[in-house]
MARMAR-782475 format. One record per residue: x, y, z of N, C-alpha, C, O, CB in turn; residue in three letters; residue number from 0. Coordinates in steps of 0.1 Angstrom, whole numbers. Glycine has a CB too. Example, Ala and Ser with C-alpha at 12.3 -4.5 7.8 and 13.67 -1.06 7.14 Angstrom:
# MARMAR-782475
+-------+-------+-------+-------+-------+-------+-------+-------+-------+-------+-------+-------+-------+-------+-------+------+-----+
:    nx :    ny :    nz :   cax :   cay :   caz :    cx :    cy :    cz :    ox :    oy :    oz :   cbx :   cby :   cbz : rest :  nr :
+-------+-------+-------+-------+-------+-------+-------+-------+-------+-------+-------+-------+-------+-------+-------+------+-----+
:   132 :   -57 :    78 :   123 :   -45 :    78 :   132 :   -33 :    78 :   142 :   -33 :    85 :   113 :   -45 :    90 :  ALA :   0 :
:   128 :   -22 :    71 :   137 :   -11 :    71 :   129 :     0 :    79 :   134 :    11 :    80 :   141 :    -6 :    57 :  SER :   1 :
+-------+-------+-------+-------+-------+-------+-------+-------+-------+-------+-------+-------+-------+-------+-------+------+-----+
# end
This chain:
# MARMAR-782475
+-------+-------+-------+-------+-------+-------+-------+-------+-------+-------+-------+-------+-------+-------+-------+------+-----+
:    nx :    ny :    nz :   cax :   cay :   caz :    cx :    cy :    cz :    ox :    oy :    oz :   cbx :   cby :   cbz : rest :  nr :
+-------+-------+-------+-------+-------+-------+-------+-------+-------+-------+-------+-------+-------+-------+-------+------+-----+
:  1345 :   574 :  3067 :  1356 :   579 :  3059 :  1368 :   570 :  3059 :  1376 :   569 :  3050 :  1360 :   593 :  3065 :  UNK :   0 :
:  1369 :   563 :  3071 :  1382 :   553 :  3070 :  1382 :   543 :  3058 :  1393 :   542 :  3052 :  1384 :   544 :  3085 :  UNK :   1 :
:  1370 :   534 :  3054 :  1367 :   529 :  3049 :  1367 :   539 :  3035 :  1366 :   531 :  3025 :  1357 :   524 :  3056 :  UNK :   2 :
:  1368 :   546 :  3032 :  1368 :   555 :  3015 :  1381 :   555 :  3014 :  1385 :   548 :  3005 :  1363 :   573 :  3012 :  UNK :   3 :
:  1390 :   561 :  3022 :  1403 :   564 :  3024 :  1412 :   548 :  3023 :  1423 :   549 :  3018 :  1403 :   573 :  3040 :  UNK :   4 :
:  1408 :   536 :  3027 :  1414 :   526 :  3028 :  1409 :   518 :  3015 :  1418 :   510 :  3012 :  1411 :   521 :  3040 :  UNK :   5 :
:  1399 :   519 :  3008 :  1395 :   514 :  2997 :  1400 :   524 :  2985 :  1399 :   518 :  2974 :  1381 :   511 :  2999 :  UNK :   6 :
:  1403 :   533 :  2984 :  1413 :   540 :  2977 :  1428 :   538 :  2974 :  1435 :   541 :  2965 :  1413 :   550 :  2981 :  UNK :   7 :
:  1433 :   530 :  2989 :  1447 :   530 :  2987 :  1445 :   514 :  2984 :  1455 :   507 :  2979 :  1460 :   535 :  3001 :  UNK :   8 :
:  1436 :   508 :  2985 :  1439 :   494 :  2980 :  1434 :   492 :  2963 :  1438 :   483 :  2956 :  1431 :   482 :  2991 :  UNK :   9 :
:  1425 :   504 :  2960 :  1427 :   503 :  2947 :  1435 :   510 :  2943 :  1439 :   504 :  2933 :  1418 :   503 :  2941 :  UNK :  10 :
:  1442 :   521 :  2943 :  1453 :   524 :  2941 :  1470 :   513 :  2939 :  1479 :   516 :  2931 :  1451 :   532 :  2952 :  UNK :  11 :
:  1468 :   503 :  2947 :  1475 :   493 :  2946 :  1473 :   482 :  2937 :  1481 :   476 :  2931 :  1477 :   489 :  2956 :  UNK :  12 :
:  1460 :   481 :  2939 :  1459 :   469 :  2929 :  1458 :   475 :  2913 :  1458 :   469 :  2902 :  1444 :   459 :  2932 :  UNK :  13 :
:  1457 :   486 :  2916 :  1459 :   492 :  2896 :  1477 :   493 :  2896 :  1483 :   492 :  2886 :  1450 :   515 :  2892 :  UNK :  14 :
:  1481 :   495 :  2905 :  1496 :   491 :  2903 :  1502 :   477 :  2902 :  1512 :   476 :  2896 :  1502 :   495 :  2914 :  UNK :  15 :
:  1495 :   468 :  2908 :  1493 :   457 :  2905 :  1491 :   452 :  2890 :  1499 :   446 :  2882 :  1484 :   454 :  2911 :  UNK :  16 :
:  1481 :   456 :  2890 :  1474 :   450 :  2873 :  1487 :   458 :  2862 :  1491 :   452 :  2853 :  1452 :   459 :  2869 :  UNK :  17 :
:  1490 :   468 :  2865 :  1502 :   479 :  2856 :  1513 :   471 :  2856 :  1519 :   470 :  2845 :  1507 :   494 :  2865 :  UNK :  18 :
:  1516 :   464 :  2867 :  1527 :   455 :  2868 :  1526 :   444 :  2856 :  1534 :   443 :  2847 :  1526 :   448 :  2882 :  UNK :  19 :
:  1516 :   439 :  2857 :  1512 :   427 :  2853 :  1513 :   425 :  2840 :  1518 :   417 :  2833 :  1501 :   424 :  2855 :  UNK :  20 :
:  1504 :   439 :  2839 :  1503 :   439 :  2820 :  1514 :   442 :  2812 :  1516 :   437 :  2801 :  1494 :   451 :  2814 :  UNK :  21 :
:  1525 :   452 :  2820 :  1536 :   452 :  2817 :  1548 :   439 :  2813 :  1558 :   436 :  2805 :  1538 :   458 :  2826 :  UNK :  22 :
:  1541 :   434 :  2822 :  1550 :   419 :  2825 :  1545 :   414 :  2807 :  1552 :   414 :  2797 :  1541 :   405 :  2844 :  UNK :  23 :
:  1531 :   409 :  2809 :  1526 :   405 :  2798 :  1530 :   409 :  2784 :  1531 :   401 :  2775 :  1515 :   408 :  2799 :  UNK :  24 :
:  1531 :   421 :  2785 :  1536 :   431 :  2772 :  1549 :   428 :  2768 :  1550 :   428 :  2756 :  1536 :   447 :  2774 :  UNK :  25 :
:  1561 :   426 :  2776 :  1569 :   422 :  2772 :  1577 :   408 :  2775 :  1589 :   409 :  2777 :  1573 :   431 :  2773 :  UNK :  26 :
:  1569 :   395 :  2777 :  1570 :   386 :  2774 :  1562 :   382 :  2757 :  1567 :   377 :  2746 :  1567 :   380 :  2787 :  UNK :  27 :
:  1550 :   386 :  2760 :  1545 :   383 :  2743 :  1552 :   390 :  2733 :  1553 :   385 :  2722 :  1531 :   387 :  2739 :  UNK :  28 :
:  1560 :   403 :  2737 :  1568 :   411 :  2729 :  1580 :   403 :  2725 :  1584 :   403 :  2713 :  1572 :   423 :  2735 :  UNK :  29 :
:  1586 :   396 :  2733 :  1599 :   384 :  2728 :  1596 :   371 :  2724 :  1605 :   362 :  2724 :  1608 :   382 :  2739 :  UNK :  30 :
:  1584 :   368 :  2722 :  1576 :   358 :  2717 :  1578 :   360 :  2704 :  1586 :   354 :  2696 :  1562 :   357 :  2721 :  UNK :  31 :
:  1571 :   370 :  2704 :  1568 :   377 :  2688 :  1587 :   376 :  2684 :  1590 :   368 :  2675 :  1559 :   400 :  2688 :  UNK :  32 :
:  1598 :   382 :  2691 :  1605 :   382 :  2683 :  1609 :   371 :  2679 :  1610 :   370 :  2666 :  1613 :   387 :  2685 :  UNK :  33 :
:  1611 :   359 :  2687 :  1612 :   349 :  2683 :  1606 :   340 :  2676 :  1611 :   329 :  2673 :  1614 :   347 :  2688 :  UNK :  34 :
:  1593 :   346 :  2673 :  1585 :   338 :  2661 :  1592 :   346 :  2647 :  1592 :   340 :  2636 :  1565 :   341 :  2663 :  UNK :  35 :
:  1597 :   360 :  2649 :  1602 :   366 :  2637 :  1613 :   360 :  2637 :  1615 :   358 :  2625 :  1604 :   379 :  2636 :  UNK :  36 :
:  1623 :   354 :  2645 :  1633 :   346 :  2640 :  1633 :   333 :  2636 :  1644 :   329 :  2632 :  1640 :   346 :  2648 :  UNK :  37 :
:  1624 :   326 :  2636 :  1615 :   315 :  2632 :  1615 :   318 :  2620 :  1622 :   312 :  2612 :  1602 :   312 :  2637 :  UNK :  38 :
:  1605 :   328 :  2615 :  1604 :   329 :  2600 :  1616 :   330 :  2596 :  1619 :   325 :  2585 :  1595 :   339 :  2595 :  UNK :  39 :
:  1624 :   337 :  2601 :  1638 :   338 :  2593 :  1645 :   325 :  2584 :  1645 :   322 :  2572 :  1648 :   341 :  2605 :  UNK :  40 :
:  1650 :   319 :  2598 :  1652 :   308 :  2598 :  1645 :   297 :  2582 :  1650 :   292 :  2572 :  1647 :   305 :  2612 :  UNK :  41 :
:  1630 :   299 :  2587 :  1625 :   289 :  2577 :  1624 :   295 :  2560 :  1623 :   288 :  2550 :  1608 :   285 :  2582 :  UNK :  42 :
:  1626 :   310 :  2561 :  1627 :   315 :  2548 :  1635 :   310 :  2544 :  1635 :   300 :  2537 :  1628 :   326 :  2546 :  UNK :  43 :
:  1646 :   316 :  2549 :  1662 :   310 :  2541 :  1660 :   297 :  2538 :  1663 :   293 :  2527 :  1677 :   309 :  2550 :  UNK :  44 :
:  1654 :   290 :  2547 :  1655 :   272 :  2540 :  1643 :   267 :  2527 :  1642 :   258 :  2520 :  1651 :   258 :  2556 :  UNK :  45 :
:  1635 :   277 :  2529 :  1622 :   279 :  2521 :  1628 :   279 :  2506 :  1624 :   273 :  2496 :  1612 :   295 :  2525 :  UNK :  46 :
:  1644 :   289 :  2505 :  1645 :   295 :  2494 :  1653 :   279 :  2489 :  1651 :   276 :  2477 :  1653 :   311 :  2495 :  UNK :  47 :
:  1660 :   271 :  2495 :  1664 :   264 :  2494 :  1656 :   248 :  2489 :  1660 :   239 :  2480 :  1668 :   267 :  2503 :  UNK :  48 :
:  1646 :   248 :  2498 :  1637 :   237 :  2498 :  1624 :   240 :  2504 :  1621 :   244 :  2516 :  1644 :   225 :  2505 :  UNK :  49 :
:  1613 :   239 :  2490 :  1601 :   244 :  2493 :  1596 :   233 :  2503 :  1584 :   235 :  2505 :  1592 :   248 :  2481 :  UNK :  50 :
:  1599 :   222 :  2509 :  1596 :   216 :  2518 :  1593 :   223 :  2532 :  1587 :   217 :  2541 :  1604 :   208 :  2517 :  UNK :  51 :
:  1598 :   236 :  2533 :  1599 :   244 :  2545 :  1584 :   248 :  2545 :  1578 :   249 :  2556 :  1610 :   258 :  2544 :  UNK :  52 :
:  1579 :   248 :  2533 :  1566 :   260 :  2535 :  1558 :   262 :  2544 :  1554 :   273 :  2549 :  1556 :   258 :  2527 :  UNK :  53 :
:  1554 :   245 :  2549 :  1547 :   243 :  2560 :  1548 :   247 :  2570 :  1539 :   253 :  2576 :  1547 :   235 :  2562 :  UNK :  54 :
:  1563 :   245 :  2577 :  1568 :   253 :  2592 :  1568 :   272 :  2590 :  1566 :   280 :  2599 :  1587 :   247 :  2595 :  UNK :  55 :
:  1570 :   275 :  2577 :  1572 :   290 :  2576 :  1556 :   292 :  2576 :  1553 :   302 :  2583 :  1583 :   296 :  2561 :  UNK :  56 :
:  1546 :   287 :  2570 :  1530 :   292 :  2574 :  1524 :   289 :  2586 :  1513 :   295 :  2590 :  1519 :   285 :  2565 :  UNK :  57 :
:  1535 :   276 :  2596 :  1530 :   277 :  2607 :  1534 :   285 :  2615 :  1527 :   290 :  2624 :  1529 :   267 :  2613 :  UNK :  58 :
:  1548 :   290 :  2613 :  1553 :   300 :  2621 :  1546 :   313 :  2621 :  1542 :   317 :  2632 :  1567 :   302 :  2617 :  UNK :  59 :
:  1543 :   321 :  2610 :  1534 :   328 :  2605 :  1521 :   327 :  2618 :  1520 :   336 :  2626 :  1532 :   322 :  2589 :  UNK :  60 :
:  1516 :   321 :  2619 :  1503 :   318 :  2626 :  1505 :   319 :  2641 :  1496 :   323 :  2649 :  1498 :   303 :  2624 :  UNK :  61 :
:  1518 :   316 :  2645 :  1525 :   317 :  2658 :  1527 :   338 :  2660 :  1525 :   346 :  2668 :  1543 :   307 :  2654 :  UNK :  62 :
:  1531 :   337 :  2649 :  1533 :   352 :  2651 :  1522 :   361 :  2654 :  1520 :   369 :  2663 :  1538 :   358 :  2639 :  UNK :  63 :
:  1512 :   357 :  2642 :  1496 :   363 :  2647 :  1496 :   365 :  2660 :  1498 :   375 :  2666 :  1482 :   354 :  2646 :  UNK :  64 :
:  1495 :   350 :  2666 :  1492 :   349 :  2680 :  1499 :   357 :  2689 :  1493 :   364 :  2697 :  1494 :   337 :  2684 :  UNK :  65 :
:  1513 :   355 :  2690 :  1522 :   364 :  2695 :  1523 :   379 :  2696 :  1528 :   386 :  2705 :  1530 :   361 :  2691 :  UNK :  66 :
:  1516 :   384 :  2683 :  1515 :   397 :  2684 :  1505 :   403 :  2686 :  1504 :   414 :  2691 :  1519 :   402 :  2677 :  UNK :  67 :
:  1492 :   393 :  2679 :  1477 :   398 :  2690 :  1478 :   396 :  2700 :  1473 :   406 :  2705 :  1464 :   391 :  2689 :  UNK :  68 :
:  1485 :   386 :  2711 :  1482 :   385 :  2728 :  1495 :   399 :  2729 :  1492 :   406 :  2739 :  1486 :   366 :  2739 :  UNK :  69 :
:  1507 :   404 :  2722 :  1513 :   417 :  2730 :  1501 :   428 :  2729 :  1497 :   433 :  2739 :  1530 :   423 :  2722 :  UNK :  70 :
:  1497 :   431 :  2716 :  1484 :   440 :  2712 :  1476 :   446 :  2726 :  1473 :   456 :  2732 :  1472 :   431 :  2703 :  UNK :  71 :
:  1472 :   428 :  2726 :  1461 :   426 :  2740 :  1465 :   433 :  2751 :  1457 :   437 :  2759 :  1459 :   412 :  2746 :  UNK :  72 :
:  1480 :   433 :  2752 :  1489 :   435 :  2763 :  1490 :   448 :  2765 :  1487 :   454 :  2776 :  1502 :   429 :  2761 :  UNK :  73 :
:  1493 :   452 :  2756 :  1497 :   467 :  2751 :  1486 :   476 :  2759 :  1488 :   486 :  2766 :  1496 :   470 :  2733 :  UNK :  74 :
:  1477 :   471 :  2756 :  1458 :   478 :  2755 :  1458 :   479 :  2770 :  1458 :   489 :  2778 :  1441 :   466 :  2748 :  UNK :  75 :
:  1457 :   469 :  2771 :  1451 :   464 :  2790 :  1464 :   477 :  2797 :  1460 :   488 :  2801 :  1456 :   437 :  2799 :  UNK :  76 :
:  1477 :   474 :  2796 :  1489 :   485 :  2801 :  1484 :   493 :  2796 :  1488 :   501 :  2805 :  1504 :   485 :  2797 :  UNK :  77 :
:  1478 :   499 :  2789 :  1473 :   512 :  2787 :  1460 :   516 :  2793 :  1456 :   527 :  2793 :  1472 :   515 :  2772 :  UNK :  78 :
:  1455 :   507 :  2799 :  1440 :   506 :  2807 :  1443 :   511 :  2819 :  1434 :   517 :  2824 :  1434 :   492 :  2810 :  UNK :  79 :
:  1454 :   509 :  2825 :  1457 :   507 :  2838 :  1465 :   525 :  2843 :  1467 :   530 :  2854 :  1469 :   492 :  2838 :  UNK :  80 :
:  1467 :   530 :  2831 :  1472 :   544 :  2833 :  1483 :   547 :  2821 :  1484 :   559 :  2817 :  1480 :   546 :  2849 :  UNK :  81 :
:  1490 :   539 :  2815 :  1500 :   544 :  2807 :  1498 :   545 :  2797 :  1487 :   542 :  2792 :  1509 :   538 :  2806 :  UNK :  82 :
:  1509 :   552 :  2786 :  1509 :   557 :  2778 :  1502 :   549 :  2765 :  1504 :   537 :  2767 :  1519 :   561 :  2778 :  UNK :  83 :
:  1495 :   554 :  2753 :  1489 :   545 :  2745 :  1495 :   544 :  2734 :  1488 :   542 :  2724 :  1478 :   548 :  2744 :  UNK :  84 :
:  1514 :   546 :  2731 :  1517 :   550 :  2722 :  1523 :   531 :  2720 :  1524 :   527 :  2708 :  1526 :   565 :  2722 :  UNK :  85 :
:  1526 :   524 :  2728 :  1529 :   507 :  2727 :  1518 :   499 :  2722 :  1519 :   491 :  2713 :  1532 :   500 :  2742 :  UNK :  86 :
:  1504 :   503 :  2730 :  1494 :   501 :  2726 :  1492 :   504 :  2711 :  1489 :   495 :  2703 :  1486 :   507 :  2734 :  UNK :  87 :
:  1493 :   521 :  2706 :  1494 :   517 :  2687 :  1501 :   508 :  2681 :  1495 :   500 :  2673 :  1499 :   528 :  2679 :  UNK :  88 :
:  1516 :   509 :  2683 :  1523 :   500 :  2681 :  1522 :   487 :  2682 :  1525 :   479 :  2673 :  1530 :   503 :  2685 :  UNK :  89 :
:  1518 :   484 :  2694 :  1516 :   462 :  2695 :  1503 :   465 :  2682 :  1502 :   456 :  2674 :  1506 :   450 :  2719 :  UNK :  90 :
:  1497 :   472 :  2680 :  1482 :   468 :  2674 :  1486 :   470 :  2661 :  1480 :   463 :  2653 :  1468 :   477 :  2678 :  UNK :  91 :
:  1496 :   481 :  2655 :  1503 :   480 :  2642 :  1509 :   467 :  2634 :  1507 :   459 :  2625 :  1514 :   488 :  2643 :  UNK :  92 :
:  1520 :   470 :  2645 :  1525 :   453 :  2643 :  1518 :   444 :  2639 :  1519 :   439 :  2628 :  1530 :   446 :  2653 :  UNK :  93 :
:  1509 :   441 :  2649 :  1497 :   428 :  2646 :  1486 :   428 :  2633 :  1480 :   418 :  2628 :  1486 :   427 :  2660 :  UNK :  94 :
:  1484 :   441 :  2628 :  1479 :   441 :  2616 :  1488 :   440 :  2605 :  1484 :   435 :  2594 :  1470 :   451 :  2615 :  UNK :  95 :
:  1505 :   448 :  2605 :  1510 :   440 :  2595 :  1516 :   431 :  2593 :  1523 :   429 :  2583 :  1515 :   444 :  2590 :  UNK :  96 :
:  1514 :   420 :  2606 :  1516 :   405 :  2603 :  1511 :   401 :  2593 :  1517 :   396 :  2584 :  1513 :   397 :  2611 :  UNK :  97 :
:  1489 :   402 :  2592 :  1488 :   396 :  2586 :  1485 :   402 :  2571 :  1481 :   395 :  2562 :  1481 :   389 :  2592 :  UNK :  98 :
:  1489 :   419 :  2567 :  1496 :   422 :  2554 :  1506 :   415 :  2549 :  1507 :   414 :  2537 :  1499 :   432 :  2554 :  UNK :  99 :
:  1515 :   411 :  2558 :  1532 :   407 :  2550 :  1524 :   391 :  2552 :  1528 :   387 :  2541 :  1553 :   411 :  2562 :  UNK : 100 :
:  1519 :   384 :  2555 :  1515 :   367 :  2555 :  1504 :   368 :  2543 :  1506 :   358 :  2536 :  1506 :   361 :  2573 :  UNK : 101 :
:  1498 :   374 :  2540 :  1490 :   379 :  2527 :  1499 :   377 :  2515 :  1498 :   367 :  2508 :  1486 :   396 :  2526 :  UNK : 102 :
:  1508 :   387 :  2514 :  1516 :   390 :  2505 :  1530 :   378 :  2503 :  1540 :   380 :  2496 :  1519 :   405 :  2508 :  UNK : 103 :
:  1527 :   370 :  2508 :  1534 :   354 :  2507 :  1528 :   347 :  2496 :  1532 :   343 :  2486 :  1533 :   344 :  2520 :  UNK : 104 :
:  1514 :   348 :  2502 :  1507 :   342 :  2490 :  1497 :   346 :  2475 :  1491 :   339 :  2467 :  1499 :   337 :  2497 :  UNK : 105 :
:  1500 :   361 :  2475 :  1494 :   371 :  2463 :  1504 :   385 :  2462 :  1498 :   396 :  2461 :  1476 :   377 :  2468 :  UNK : 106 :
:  1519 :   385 :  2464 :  1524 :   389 :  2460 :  1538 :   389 :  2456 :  1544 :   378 :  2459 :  1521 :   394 :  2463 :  UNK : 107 :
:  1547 :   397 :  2449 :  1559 :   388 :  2446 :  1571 :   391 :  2456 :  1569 :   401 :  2463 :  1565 :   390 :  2430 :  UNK : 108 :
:  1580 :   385 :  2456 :  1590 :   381 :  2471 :  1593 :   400 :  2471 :  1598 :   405 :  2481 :  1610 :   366 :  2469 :  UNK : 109 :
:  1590 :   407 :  2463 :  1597 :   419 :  2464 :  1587 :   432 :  2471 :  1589 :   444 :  2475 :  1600 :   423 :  2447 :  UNK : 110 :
:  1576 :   424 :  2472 :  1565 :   432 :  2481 :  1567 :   421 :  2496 :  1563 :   426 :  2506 :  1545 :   431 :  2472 :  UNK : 111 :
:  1571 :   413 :  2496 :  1569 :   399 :  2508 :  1581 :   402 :  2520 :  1582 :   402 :  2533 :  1575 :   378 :  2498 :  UNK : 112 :
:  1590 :   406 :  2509 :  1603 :   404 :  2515 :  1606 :   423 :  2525 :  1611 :   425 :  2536 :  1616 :   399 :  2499 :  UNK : 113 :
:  1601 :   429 :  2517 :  1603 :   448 :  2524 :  1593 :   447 :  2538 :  1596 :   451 :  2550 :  1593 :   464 :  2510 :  UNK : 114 :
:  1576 :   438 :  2532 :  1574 :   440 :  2543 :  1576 :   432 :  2556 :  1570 :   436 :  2566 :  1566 :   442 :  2542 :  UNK : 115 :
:  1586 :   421 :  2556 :  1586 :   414 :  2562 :  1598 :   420 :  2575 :  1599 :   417 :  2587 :  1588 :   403 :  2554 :  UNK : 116 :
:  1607 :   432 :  2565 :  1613 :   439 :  2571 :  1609 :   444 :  2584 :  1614 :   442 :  2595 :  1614 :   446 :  2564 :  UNK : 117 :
:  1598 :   453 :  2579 :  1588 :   462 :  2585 :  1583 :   453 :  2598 :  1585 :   456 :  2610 :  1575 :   465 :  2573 :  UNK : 118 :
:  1578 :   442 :  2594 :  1575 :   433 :  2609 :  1588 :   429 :  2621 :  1587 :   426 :  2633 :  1568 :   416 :  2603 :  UNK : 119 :
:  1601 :   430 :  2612 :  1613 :   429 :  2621 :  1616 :   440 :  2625 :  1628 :   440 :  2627 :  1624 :   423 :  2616 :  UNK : 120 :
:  1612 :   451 :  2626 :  1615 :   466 :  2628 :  1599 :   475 :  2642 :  1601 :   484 :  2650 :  1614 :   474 :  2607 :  UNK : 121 :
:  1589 :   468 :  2640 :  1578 :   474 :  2643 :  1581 :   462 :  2659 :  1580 :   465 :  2670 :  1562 :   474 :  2631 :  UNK : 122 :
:  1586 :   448 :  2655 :  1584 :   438 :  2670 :  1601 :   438 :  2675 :  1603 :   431 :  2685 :  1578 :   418 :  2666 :  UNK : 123 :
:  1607 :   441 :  2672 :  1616 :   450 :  2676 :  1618 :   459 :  2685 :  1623 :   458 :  2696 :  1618 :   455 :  2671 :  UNK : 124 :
:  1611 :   468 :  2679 :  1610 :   483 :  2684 :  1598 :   478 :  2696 :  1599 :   482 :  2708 :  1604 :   497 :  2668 :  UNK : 125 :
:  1587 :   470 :  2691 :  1578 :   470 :  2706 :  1585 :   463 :  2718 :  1582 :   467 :  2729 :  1563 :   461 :  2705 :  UNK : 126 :
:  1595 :   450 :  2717 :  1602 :   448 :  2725 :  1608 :   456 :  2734 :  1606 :   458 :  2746 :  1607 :   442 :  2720 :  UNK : 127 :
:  1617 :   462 :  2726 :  1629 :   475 :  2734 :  1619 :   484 :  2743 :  1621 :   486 :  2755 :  1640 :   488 :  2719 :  UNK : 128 :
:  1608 :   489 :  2736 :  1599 :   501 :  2743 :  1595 :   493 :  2753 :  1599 :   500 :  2763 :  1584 :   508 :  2733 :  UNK : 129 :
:  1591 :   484 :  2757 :  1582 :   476 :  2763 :  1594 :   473 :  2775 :  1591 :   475 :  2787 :  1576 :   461 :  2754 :  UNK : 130 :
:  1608 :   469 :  2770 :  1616 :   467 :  2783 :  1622 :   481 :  2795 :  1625 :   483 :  2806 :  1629 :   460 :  2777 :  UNK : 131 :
:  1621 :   487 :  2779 :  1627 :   505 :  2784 :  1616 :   510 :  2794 :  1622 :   517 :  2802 :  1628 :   518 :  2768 :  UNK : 132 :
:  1604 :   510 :  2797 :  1596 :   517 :  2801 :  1594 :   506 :  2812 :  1587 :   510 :  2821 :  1586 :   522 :  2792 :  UNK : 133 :
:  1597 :   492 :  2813 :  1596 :   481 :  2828 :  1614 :   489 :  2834 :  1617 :   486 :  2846 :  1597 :   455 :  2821 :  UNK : 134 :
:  1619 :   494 :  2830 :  1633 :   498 :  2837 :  1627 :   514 :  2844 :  1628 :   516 :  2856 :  1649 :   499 :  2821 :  UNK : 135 :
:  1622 :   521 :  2837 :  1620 :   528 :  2831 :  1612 :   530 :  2849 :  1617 :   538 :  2857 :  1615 :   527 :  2816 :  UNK : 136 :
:  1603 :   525 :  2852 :  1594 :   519 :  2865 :  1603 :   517 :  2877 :  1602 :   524 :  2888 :  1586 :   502 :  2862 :  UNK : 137 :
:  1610 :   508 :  2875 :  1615 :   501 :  2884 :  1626 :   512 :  2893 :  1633 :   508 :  2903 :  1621 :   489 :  2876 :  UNK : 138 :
+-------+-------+-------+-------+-------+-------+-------+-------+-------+-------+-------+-------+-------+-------+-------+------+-----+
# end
């Protein structure tokens, strides 16, 4: 029985552990992401200026994927571990309308490009803040 009772509290801890972790995870890729959304910013405005930008604004674009598939990832696993699965919808929203608004750069006009680009500064935003609020939120 000592042995049930002691292998309970050590997994008990290490799921607090891993909760930690993923948390951690979730909101470092969450300020990734914003800052790949401030990247695109950045390269839009100069885009509109000089289509020489295109390149850095499609690589940034690709940065973002990344950034917001590994918070997604992040989101999931923190939700594996016991918490709520409503960050988890959200990182996984976000990351699929990255690559709607990165679509609509190249097959739609700036007036569909530009609303939803909104939308991606509002959804990685909002996963940031949730993501820090609920590490305070712990602590």
């Amino acid at each position: 029985m000592t042995t049930t009772a002691r292998s309970s509290r050590s997994s008990g801890a290490s799921r607090s552990t891993g909760s930690s972790t993923a948390l951690r995870a979730l909101q470092v890729t969450a300020g990734l992401s914003v800052l790949a959304v401030v990247w695109q910013f950045v390269t839009a405005g100069s885009l509109v200026q000089d289509p020489s930008w295109l390149g850095l604004h499609g690589g940034g674009a690709i940065v973002l994927h990344v950034t917001s598939g590994l918070a997604a990832l992040a989101a999931l696993w923190w939700w594996r571990t016991g918490a709520s699965l409503r960050l988890g919808v959200l990182a996984v929203v976000t990351f699929a309308i990255t690559f709607l608004q990165a679509w609509s750069g190249d097959h739609a006009p700036l007036s569909v490009h530009v609303p939803l680009s909104l939308t991606v500064v509002a959804t990685t935003a909002w996963l940031l803040v949730a993501a820090v609020v609920a590490g305070r939120r712990r602590a």
